[in-house]
C-alpha positions as CSV (number, residue, x, y, z in Angstrom):
1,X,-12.0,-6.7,55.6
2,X,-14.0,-5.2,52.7
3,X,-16.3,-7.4,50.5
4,X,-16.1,-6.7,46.6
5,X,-18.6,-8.5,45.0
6,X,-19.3,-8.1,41.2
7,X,-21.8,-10.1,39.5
8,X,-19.6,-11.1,35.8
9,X,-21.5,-12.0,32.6
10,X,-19.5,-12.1,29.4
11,X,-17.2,-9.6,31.1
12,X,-13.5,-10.9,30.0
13,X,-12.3,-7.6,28.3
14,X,-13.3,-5.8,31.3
15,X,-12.5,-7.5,34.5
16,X,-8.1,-6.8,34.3
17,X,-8.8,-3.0,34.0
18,X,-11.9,-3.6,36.8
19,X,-9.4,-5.1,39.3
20,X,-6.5,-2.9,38.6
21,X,-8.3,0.2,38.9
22,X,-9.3,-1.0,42.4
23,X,-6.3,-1.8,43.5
24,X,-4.8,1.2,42.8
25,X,-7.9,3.2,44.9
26,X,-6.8,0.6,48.0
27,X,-3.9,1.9,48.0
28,X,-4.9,4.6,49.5
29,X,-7.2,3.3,51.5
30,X,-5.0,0.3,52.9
31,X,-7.9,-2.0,53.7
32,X,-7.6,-5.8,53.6
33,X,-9.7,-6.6,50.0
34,X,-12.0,-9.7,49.1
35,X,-13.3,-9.8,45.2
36,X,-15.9,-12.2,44.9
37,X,-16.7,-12.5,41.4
38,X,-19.6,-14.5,40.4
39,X,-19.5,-16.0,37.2
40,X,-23.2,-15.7,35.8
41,X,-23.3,-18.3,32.8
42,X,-21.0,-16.0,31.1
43,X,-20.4,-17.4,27.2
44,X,-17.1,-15.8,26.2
45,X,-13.6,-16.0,28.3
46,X,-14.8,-14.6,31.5
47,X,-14.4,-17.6,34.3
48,X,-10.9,-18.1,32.6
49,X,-9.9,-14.5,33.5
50,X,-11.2,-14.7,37.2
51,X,-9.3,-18.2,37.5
52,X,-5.9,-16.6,36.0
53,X,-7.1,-13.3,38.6
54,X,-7.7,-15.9,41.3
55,X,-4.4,-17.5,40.8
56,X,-2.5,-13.8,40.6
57,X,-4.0,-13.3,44.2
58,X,-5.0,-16.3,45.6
59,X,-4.8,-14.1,49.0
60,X,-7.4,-11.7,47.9
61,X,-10.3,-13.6,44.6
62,X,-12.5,-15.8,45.3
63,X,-15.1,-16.8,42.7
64,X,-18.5,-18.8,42.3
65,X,-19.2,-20.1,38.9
66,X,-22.9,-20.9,38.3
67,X,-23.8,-24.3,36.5
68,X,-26.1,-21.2,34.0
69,X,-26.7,-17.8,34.0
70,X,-29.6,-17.4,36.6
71,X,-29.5,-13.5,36.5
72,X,-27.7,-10.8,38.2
73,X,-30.3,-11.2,40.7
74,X,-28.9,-14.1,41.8
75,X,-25.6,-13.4,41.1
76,X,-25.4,-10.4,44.1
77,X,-28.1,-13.0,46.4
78,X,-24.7,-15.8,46.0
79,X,-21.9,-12.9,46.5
80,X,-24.0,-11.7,49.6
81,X,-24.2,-15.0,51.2
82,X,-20.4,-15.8,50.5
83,X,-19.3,-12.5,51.6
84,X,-17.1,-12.5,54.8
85,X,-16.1,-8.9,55.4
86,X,-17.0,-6.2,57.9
87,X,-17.8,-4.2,55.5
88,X,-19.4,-5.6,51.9
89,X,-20.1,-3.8,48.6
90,X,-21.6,-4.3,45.3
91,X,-19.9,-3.3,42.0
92,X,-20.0,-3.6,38.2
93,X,-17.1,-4.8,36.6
94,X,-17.7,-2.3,33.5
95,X,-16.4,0.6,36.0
96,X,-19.7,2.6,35.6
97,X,-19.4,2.3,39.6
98,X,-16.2,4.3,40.0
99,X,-14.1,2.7,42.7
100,X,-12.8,6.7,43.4
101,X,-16.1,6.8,45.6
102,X,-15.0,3.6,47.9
103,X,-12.8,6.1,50.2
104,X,-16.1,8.7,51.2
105,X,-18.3,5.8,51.5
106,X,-15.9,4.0,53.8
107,X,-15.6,7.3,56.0
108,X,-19.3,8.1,55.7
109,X,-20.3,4.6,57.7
110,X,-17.0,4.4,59.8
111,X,-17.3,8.5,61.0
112,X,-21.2,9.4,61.1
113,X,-22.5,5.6,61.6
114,X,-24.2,5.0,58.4
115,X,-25.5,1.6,57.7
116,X,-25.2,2.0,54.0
117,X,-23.7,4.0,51.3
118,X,-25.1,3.6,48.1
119,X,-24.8,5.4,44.9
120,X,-27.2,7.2,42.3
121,X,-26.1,8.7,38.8
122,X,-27.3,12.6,38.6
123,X,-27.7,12.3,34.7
124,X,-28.3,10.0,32.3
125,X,-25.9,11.0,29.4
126,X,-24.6,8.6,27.4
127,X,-28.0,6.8,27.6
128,X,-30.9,6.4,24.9
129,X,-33.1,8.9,25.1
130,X,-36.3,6.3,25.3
131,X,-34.6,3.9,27.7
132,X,-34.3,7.1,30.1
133,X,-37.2,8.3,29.6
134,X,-39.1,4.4,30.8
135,X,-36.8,4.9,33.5
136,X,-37.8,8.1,35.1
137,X,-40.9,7.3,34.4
138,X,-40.6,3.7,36.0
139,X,-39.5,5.2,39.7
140,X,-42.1,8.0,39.4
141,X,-44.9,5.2,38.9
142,X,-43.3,2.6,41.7
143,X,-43.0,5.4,44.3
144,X,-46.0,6.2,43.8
145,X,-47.9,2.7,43.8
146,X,-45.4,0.6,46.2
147,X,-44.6,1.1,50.0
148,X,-41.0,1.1,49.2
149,X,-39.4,4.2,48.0
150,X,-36.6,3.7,45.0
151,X,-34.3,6.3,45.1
152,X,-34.3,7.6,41.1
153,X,-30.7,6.7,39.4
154,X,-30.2,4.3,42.2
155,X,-27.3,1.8,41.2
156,X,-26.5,-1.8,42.9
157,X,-23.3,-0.1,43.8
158,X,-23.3,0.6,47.4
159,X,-21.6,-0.3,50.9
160,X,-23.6,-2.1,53.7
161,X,-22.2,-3.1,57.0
162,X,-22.5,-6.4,58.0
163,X,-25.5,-6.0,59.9
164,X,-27.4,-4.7,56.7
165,X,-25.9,-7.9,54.6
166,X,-27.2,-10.3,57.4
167,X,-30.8,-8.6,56.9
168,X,-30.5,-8.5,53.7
169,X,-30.0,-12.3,53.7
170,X,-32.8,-13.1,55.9
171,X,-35.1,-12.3,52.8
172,X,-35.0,-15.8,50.5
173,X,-37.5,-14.7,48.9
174,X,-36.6,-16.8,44.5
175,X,-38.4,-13.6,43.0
176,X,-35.6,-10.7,44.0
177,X,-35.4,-7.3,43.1
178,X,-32.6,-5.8,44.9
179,X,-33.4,-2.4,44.7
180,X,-36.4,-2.5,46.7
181,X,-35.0,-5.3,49.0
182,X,-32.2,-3.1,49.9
183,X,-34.7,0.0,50.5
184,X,-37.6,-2.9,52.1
185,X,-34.7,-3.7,55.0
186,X,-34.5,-0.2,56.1
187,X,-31.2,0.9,58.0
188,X,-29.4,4.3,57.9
189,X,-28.9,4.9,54.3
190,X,-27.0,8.4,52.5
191,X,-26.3,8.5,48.6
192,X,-23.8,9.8,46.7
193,X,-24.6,11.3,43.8
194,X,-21.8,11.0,40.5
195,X,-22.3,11.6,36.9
196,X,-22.7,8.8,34.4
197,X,-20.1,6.8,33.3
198,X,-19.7,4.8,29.6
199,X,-18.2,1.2,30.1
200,X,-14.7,0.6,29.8
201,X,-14.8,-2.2,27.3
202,X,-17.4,-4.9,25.8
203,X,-20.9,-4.6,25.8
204,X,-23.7,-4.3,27.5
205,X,-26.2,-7.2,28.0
206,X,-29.4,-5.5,29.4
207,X,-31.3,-5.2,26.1
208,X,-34.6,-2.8,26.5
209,X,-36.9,-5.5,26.7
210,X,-35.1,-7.2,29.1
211,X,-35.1,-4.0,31.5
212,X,-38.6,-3.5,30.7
213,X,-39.2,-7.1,32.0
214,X,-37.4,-6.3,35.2
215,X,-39.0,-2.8,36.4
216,X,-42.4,-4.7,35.5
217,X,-40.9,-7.4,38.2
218,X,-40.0,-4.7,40.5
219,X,-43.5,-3.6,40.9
220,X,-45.2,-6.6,41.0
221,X,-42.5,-7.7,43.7
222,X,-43.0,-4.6,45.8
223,X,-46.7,-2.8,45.4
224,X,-50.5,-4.6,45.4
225,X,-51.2,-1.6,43.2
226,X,-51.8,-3.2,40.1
227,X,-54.6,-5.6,41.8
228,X,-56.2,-2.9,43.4
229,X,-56.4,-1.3,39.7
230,X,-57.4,-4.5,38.2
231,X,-60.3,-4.8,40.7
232,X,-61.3,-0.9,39.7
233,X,-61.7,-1.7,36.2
234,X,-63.3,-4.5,36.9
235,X,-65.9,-2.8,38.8
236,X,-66.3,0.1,36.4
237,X,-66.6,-2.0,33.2
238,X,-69.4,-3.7,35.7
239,X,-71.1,-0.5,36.4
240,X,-70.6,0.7,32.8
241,X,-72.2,-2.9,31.3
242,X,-74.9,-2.0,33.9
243,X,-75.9,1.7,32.8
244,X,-75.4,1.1,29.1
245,X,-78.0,-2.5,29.2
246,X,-80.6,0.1,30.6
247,X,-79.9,2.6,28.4
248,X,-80.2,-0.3,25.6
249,X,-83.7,-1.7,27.3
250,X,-85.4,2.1,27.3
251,X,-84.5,3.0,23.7
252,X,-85.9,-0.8,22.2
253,X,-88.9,0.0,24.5
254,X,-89.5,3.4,23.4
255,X,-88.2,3.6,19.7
256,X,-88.0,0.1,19.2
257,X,-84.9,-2.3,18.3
258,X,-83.2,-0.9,15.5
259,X,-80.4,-3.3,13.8
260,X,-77.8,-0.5,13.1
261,X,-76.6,-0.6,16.2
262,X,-74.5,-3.2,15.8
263,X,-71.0,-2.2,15.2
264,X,-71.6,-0.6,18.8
265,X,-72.1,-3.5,19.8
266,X,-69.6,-5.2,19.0
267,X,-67.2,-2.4,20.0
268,X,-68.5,-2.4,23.3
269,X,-67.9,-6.3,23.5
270,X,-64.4,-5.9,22.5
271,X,-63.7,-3.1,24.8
272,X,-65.1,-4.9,27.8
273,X,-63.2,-8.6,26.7
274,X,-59.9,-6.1,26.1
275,X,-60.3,-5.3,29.7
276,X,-61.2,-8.6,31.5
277,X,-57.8,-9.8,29.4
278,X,-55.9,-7.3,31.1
279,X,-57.0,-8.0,34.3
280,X,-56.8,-11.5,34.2
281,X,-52.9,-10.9,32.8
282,X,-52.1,-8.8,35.5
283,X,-54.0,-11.4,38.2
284,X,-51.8,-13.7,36.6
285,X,-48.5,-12.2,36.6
286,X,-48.8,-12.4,40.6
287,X,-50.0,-16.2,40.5
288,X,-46.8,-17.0,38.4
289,X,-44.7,-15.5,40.7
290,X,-46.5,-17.4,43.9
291,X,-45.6,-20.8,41.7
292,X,-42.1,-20.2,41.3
293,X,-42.3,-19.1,45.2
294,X,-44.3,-22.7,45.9
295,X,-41.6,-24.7,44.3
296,X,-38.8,-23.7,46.5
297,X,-36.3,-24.0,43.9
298,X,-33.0,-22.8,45.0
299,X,-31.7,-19.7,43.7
300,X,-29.1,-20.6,42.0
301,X,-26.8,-23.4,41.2
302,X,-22.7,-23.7,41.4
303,X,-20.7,-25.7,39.1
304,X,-17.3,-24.1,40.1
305,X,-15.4,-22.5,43.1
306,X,-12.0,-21.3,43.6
307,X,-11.6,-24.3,46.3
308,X,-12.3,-26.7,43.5
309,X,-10.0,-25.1,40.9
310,X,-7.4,-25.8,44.1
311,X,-8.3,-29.2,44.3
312,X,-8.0,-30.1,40.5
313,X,-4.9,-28.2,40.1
314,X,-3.2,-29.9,43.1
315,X,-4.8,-33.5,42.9
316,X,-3.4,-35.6,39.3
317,X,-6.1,-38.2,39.9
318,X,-9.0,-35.6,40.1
């Protein structure tokens, strides 16, 4: 059985034309299908299309309906851990992951033994130019200052066996970035390369900030390299304070202590309180994520499965 699980947020216009063009690539490859869609807080129609989907092929849908939107994050963690099938895959329901590539990736693991599949765009047209450009520029810097190499124009979409998903799962880790989780586990892995893709329908709901936010959560989650940097400053502003008070101490000895200098001064003090700020934000960004890892709050919460849209349908007195 093959595992389709696709993380849904305010995705009603596009889920029919997701499920339909996925069908119609099974039929060719014959395989026994299980859609987990995971209903992320979505605020439009969306968990009413996946119950109308569910109850078109009761055989085939499941769903989990979250009691908020928690993130995609934990969107994929909950499709991962509800998965069943030999095989399990990742997808957007915007069909930006084209289903056309499901086929290959199937052969790939079943023929020359991969572990996973996964998927990276070779351009980014379509895009804005600034939001590629962070991008490129974001897997450049975390492959260079993490231990886990990001493959550039990596997507989510990919196939793991069930060996991969099981390791995958033993990470329960709150803070996930499932890009370098996926790369972190190891395991055979081969990508496909495809050209962009526009989305079929609605809109997408990763603004720039809120992309910026997650690459800056990717490298905290997977490098020590901002620390280390931190630290340098630190000891360089040190060393710099250090020269520059003797330098200050020989002049007032030798041609007294002038009052013009002030302005330098105070530049110098603002420079030096500019970078003790910055350090102590980036020590600070780690300690926040070591309290959300100290609380143990779950990942995610369900209000709604397809077993209890069974039992309210069948059951008067629920």
């Amino acid at each position: 059985m093959l595992s389709i699980i696709v993380p849904c947020y305010n995705e009603e216009e596009t889920l029919p034309l997701f499920v339909k063009a996925v069908n119609q690539v099974n039929q060719q490859m014959g395989e026994t299908l299980e859609y987990i869609f995971v209903n992320d807080g979505s605020k439009d129609g969306t968990l009413s299309v996946i119950k109308d989907l569910y109850r078109q092929q009761p055989e085939a849908v499941r769903f989990i309906s979250f009691s908020r939107n928690f993130g995609k994050e934990a969107a994929l963690y909950a499709g991962l851990q509800a998965a069943k099938g030999e095989f399990v895959t990742v997808m957007d329901a915007d069909l930006q992951d084209p289903p056309e590539l499901l086929p290959e990736m199937l052969r790939l693991i079943r023929e020359e033994a991969y572990d996973c599949i996964g998927t990276r765009r070779i351009d980014r047209e379509g895009e804005p130019v600034i939001r590629s450009f962070f991008a490129k520029s974001f897997y450049r810097l975390v492959n260079r200052i993490g231990q886990t190499e990001m493959v550039d124009g990596a997507r989510d979409f990919r196939l793991m066996t069930r060996q991969m998903v099981d390791a995958v799962l033993e990470l329960t880790e709150y803070n996930r970035f499932s890009k370098g989780i996926f790369s972190w586990v190891g395991f055979d892995t081969k990508y496909l390369a495809y050209e962009n893709r526009e989305r079929v329908a609605g809109e997408t709901s990763w603004s720039f900030w809120s992309l910026f936010k997650y690459s800056i959560d990717g490298i905290v989650n997977f490098s020590e390299a901002p620390l280390n940097i931190a630290s340098v400053i630190g000891g360089i502003s040190c060393l710099g304070s250090l020269v520059a008070l003797v330098f200050i101490v020989i002049r007032a000895l030798v041609f007294g202590d002038p009052t013009s200098g002030w302005p330098s001064l105070v530049s110098i003090l603002l420079f030096v309180s500019g970078l003790q700020l910055l350090c102590v934000g980036i020590i600070g960004k780690y300690i926040g994520k070591i309290f959300l890892e100290t609380k143990r709050r779950p990942v995610y919460l369900v209000k709604e499965t397809e077993a209890d849209l069974v039992v309210k349908e069948t059951d008067p007195s629920f």
